[in-house]
N, C-alpha and C positions, 0 to 999 in steps of 0.2 A: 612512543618509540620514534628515534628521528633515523634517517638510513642518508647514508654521505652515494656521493653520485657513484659510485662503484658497488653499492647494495650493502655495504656494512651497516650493523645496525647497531643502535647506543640506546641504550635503556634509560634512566633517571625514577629509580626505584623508591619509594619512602613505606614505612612502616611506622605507624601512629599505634600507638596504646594507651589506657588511663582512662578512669571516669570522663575525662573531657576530651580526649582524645590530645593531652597538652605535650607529650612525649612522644619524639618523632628520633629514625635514621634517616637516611639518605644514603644511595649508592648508586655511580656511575659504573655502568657496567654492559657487557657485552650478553650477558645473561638476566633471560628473562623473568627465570624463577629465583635471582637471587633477593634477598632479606625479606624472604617468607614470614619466619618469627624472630623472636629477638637471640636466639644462638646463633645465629647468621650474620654478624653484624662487624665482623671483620672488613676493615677499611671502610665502614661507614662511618657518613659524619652526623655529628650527634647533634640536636637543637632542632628547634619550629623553625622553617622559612633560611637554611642557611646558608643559602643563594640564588642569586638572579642569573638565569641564561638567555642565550641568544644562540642559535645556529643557522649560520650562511658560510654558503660554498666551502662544505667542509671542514668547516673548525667550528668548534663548541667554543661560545666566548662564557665564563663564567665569572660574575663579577658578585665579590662580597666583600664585610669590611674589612678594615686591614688588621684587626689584629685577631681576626679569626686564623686557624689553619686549615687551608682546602690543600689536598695533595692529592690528588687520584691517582690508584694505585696500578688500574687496570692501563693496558698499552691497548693499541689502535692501528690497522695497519693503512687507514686511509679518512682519519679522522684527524684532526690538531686539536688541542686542548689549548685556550690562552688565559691564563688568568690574570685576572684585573682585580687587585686590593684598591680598595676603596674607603676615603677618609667619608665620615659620615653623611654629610650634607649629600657628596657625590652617588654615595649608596641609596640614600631618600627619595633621592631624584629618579633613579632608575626605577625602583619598586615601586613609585608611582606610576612609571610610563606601563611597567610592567602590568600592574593594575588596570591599566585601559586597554591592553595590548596594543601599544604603540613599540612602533622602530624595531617590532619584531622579539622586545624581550618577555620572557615568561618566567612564572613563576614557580615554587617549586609546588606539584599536587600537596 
């Protein structure tokens, strides 16, 4: 859960299934119990790992590659969302840092 300086709270939900657990959503959202199971999965995004974040002072930085589509569907009343497409190298790079927890980015559970 992250909460922006006025107590709003943003969730970053994932839901894994599969013998290997290789089949994942993801959803940003203001709710806590969303993509419980997989009929839930409206405006989630779909893949393993399908972005790197960062949140400071209020805005969610989301950074993936650029020829994925991230569109978060849910609004915010004191949260920014910025999105950063990313050619690959630049992507690689992050998910590393993300990997050591450097510079504040994280990865998706």
């Amino acid at each position: 859960m992250l909460v922006s300086s006025k107590g709003e709270k943003l969730y970053i939900n994932t839901l894994n299934w599969g013998v290997t657990d290789d089949n994942q959503y993801t959803i940003i959202t203001k709710d806590a119990g969303r993509l419980k199971n997989r009929t839930d999965t409206v405006s989630a995004i779909n893949g393993l790992s399908p972005f790197v974040y960062r949140f400071r002072g209020d805005t969610l930085s989301v950074f993936y590659l650029e020829w994925k589509e991230i569109d978060i569907k849910e609004r915010f009343k004191s949260i920014k969302i910025d999105y950063n497409p990313l050619e690959n190298r630049e992507y690689m790079s992050i998910i590393n840092k993300a990997g050591k927890g450097e510079e504040g980015y994280q990865l998706v559970p």
